[in-house]
N, C-alpha and C positions, 0 to 999 in steps of 0.2 A: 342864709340871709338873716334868721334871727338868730340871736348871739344872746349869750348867759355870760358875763364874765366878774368872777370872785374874787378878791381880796379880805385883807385884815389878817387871816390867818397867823399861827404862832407858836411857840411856845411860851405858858405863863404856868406861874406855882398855882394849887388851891388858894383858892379865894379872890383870884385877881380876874380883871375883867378882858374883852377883847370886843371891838365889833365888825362884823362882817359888812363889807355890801355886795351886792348884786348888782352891775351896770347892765342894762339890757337895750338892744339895740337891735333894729328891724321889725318893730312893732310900735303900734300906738300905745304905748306903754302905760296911758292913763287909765284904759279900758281892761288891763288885763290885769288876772290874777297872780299872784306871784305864788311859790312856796319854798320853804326850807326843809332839806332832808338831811338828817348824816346817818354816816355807816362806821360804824366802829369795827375792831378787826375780830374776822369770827361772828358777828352781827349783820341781822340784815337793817337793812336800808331800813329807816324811823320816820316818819314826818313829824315834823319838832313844833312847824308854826308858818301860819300860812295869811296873808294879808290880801283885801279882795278890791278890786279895783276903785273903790268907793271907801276903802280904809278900815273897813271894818277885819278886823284880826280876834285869830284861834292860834291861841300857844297849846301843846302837848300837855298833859296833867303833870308830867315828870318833871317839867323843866318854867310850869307857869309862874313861878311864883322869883325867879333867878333869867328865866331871860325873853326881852320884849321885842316886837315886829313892828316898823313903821317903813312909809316910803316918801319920797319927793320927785313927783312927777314932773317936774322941773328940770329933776335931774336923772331922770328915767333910772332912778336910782332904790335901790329897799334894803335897809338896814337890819341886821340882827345884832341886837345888843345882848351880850353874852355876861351874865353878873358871877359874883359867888362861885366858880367854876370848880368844879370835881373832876379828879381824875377821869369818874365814867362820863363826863363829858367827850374825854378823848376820843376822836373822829375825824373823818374828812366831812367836813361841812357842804352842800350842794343848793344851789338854788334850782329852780326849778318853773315852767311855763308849761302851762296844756292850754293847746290854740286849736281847735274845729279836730280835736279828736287825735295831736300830736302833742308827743311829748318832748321839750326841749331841756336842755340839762347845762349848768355850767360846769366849770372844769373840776370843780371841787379847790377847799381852801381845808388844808390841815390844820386841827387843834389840838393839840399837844398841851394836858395840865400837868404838874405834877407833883409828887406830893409831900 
């Protein structure tokens, strides 16, 4: 019933941008938190940047200053804007909902920089 579903994904050289969204659907989407994870290969899972149902956002220290979280409850929608991109960005990017104790996951969107 609740659904994570990702786009934007890519390949782009260093320094180019991309952004992700997250459509999420089977929830009151205004009231939930969202978050972003990637996993690079050989890497475990990172939480990058996480936006709270009220707007207020936490970017990861590694990546605060190159990429920002917003969303449009309108569009049951949450953006990651991806700037300045590094190689070690490269990852499968994941959205991500915890709802009364469950964790729901979308399918993942691949980012591929390169250098």
């Amino acid at each position: 019933q609740v659904q994570l579903v990702e786009s934007g994904g890519g390949l782009v050289q260093a320094g180019g941008s991309l952004r992700l969204s997250c459509v999420v659907s089977g929830v009151i989407f205004s009231t939930t938190n969202i978050d972003w994870y990637r996993q690079a290969p050989g890497k475990a899972r990172e939480l990058v940047a996480t936006i709270t149902s009220r707007g207020r956002t936490n970017i990861a220290g590694s990546v605060k200053d190159r990429f920002t979280v917003s969303r449009n409850n309108a569009k049951n929608t949450v953006y990651l804007q991806l700037d300045s991109l590094k190689p070690q960005d490269t990852a499968v990017y994941y959205c991500h909902a915890f709802l009364g104790y469950l964790n729901y996951w979308g399918q993942g969107t691949q980012v591929t920089v390169s250098s």
